[in-house]
Every structure is written in structure tokens, then in C-alpha cells.
C-alpha positions in Angstrom: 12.5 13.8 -20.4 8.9 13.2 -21.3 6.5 11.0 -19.5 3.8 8.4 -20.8 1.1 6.8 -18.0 -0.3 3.8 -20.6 -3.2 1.4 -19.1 -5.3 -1.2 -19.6 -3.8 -2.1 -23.5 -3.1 -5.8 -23.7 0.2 -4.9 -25.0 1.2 -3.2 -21.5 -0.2 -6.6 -19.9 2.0 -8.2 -22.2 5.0 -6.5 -21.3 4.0 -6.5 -17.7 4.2 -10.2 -17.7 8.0 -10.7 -15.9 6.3 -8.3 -12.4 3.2 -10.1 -12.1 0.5 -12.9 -13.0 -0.6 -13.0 -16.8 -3.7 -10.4 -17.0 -4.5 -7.0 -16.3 -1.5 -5.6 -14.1 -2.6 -4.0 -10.7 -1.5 -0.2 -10.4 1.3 -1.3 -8.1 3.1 -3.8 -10.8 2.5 -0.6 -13.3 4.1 1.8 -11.3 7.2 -0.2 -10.6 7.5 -1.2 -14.4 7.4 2.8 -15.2 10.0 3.6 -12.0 12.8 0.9 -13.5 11.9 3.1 -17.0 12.9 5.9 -15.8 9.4 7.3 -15.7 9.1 8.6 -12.4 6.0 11.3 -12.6 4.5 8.4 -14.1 5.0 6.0 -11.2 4.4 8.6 -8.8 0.7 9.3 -10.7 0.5 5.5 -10.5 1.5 4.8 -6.6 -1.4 8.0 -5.8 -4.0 6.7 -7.9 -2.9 3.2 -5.9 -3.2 4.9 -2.7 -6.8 6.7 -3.2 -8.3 3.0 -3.7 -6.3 1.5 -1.4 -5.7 4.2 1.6 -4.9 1.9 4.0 -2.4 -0.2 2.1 1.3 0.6 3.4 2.6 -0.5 0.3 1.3 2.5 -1.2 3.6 5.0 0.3 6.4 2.4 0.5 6.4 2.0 -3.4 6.1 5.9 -3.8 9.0 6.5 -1.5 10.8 4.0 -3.7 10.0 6.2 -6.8 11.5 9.2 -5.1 14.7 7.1 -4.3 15.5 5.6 -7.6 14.7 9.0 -9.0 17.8 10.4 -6.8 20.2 7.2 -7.4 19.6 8.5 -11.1 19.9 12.4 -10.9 22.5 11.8 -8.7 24.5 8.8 -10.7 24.4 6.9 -7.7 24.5 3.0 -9.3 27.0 4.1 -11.6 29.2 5.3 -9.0 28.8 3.5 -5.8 28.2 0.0 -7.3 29.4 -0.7 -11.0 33.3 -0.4 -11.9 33.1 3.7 -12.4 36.7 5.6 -12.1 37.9 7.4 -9.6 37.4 10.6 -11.9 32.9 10.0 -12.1 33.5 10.2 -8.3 34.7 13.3 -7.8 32.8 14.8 -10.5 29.6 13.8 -8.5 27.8 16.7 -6.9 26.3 14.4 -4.2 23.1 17.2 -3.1 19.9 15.8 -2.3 17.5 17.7 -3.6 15.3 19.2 -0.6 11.9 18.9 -2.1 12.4 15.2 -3.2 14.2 14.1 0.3 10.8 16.0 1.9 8.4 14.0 0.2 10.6 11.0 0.7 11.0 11.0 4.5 7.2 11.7 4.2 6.2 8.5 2.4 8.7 6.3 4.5 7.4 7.9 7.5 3.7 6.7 6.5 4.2 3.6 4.9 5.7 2.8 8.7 2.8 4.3 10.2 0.5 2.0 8.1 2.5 -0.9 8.3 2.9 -1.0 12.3 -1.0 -0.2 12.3 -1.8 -2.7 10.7 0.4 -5.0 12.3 -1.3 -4.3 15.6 -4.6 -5.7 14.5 -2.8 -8.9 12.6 0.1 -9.5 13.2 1.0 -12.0 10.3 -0.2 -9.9 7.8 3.0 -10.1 5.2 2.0 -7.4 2.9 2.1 -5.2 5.8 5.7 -6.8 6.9 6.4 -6.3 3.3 5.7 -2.5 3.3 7.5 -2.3 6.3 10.9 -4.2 5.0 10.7 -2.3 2.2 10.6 0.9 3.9 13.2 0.2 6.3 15.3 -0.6 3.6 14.5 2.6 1.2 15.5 4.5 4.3 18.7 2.4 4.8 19.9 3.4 1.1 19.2 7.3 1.5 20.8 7.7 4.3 24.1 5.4 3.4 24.1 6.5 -0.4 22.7 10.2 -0.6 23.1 11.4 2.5 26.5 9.7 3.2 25.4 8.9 6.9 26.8 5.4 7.2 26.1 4.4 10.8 23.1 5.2 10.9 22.4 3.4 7.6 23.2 0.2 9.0 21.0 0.8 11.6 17.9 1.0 8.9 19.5 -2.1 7.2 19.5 -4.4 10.1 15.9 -3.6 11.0 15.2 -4.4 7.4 17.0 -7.5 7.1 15.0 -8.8 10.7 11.8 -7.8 9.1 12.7 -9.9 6.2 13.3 -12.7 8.2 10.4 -12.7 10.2 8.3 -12.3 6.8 10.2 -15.5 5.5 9.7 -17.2 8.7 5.5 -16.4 7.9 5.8 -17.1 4.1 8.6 -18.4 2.6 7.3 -17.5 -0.9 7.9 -14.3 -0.4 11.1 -13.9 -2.7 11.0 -10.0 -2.4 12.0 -10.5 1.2 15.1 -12.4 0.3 16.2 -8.8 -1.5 16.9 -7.2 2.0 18.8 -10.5 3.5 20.8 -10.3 0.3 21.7 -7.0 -0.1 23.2 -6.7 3.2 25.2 -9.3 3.1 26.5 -8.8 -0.7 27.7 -5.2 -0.2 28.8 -5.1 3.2 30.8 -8.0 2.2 32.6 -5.5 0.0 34.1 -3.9 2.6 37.8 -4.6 3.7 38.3 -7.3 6.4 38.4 -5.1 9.5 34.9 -2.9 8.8 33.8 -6.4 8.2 35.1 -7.6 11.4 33.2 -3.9 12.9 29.9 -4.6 11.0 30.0 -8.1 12.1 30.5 -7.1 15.8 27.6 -4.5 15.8 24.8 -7.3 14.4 25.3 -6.9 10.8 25.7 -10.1 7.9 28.6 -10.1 5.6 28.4 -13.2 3.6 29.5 -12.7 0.2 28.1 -15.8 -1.7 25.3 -16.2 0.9 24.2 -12.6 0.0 24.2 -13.8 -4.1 22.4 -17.0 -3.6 19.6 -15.1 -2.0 19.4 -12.1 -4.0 19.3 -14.8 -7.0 16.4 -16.4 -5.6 14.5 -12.7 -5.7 16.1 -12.2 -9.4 14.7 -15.3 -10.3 11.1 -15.3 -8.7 10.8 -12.3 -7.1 7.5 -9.7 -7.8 7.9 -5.6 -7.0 11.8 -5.6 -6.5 13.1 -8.6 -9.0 14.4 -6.4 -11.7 16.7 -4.5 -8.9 17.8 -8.4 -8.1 18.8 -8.7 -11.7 21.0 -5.2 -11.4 22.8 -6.2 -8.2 23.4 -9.6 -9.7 24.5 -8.0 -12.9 27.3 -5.5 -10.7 28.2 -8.5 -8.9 29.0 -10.5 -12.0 30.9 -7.1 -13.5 33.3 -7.2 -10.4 34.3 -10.6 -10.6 35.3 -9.9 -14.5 32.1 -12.3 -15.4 32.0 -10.0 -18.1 29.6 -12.8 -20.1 27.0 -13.4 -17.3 26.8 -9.1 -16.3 25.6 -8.9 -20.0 23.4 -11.1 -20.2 21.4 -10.1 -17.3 21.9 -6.4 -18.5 20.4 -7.5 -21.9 17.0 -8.8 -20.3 16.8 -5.5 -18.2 17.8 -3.6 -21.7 15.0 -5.4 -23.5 12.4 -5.2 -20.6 12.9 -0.9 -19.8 14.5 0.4 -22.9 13.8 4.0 -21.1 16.4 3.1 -18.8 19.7 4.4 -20.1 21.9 2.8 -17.3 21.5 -0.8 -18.5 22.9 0.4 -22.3 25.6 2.6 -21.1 27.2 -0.3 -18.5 26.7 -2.9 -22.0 28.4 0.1 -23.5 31.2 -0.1 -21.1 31.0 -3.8 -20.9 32.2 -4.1 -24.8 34.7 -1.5 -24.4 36.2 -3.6 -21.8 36.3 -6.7 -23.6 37.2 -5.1 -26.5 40.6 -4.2 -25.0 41.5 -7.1 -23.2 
């Protein structure tokens, strides 16, 4: 795979235009746009080059960490077979090992987005884009350890702290749709589960709303910043497992159109025909 790091063209601001504000796009909107391609040394140049002008800035090493994740969930087939409709048979061809290099540097930008964010919040403790760092970390830490490494307990752990972070963000600015992602991934894929791990997960402090966890992942997918094109993919899975074949590819379209690096949103419209095509 070959990289590109493009700035500064007014086509990239163009095509920038659904993560940010019209204009110029900051170094953090670039490096997300080049993570959901698929570009990952690209993001990662992007997120350091972020992080020697803005040292201080947790969401710096929170965003980097994210890079490293989303690298793994693709190396590693991860969306494919944890959350779309994949066979039994992708399972068990999976060779679920982290590589050691990547979870190094991953635990290391977690660890000091964290160290930032609490920092930080010391000094101000309404500072959202601090709280934002620190959600986001939280929850980067809650997917490694529950997808990659298989460590389920402890993932929920990660993914309650992340969800009361959230809150307490939402409580400061409600504006902040990103927040909602955290809130609405909890409650969307734990409610997945079957009835008695819910009744568990429920009992131990975490939210298993089904259709509370869509409604506020839709409000990220619809007007959220950093994380709305992973809103769109969650929204997208959930339509595919509830045979809303129509609505999965139209969301899965947009995404298509927006990353065309991205491989994953034209093999599930791949699948998506396939299915249709036999019923």
C-alpha cells in the first residue's frame, strides 16, 4: 500500500468539508480524513506534526493512538468480523495477533493522551477538549482490549469510564456530538448480547439500550466532527443486521464516495448486492 500526505490544495479543503468548517482543515481534521482512507503512516506523520505545534494538546496522542487502532481493526479484519454479517468460516480463519510494535506505541499514546488530559484538567476543569481527549482515550483503550486482545471484563471497564466522561462533557457542552459516540456505542453493542450477559452487564454499571444507543450514535453520524464517519459505519452495521439492506447502502455509499482508499465500505456494498441479489 502506498501513502500520499496532501496539504494545503483547495481541493483537499474541499473534500475535507464533511470533518470540519469550510476552509483550510487543521492537521487534526487531516489526519483523521487519511486514517478512515486507509492511510495510516500518513495520519500518523499528520497527528506528530500536530503534536510538535501543539505539545500540550491531549488530543494529539489520543488521535494518534486512534491511527494505531483502526490500523489493527484492518490488518486484523476486525469490523468485518466482529460487527458486519461475516460467516462463521472469516472467524476462524482470523489470526487474531496483535502486532507487538503497534500495541507498544498504542498503549504509549493512550497512556499520554491521559496524562495530558488529567493535567490539564487539574488547572480547568471544564476544559472539553481535554474531556474530549480523555473520552476518546478511554474508549480506544476499551476497543483494544475487548476486540484485539480479547480481554472482555476488563474492556467494559474502559468503556464505562468512557461513557461517564462523555456524560460529564455533554453535561458541559451539549454540542459536543463526538461525545454522544461513546454513550452510543455502549449501549448499541452490548445490547447485542443475549438477555442474561445483558442482565450481567446491566448489574455491573453498564447501558444496554438498543434503540437508545442508535438515536445517539445518529446524532454523532449526523453532526458529529473527528469521529462522525465511524457513526456512519456503526449506523450502517446496524442497518445490515436488521435486513435494512436499503438504508446500510446508502450510508456505505457516502463513506464509499468520501474515502475511496477504504476497501471495507466497497466490499460490504459488494456483499450487500450479493445478498439482495439472492433473495
Amino acid at each position: 500500500m502506498s501513502w500520499m500526505l496532501v496539504r494545503g490544495s483547495i481541493a483537499l479543503a474541499t473534500l475535507l468539508a464533511p470533518l470540519g468548517a469550510a476552509g483550510t482543515p487543521t492537521l487534526l481534521e487531516l489526519g483523521y480524513r487519511q486514517m478512515y482512507n486507509l492511510e495510516f503512516e500518513s495520519a500518523h506523520a499528520t497527528f506528530a506534526e500536530h503534536l510538535r505545534a501543539h505539545p500540550d494538546d491531549a488530543m494529539g496522542p489520543a488521535s494518534d493512538a486512534a491511527a494505531y487502532l483502526f490500523g489493527e481493526f484492518d490488518r486484523l479484519h476486525i469490523l468485518q468480523s466482529e460487527f458486519f454479517l461475516h460467516d462463521d468460516n472469516f472467524r476462524k480463519e482470523r489470526h487474531l495477533t496483535p502486532d507487538a510494535r503497534t500495541a507498544r506505541l498504542f498503549q504509549q499514546q493512550v497512556a499520554r493522551a491521559q496524562q495530558l488530559a488529567t493535567q490539564r484538567l487539574a488547572q480547568a476543569p471544564k476544559d472539553t477538549n481535554a474531556l474530549l481527549a480523555l473520552m476518546l482515550s478511554q474508549g480506544l483503550r476499551s476497543d483494544y482490549e475487548g476486540l484485539i486482545e480479547e480481554r472482555y471484563m476488563t474492556s467494559l471497564a474502559s468503556t464505562r469510564k468512557s461513557r461517564l466522561t462523555a456524560q460529564h462533557l455533554l453535561e458541559l457542552d451539549p454540542n459536543c456530538y463526538d461525545a454522544w459516540t461513546a454513550i452510543g456505542v455502549e449501549n448499541y453493542l452490548l445490547s447485542l448480547k443475549p438477555m442474561p450477559v445483558r442482565w450481567f452487564l446491566q448489574a455491573i454499571g453498564n447501558s444496554t439500550d438498543r434503540e437508545y444507543g442508535l438515536q445517539k450514535t445518529r446524532l454523532t453520524a449526523e453532526r458529529g466532527h473527528y469521529l462522525k464517519p465511524f457513526a456512519q459505519l456503526l449506523l450502517a452495521v446496524a442497518a445490515m443486521r436488521s435486513k435494512d439492506f436499503s438504508q446500510a447502502e446508502r450510508l456505505l455509499r457516502g463513506l464509499n464516495a468520501e474515502f475511496p482508499r477504504n476497501h471495507l465500505y466497497a466490499e460490504e456494498l459488494a456483499r450487500i448486492g450479493a445478498l439482495q441479489h439472492s433473495r
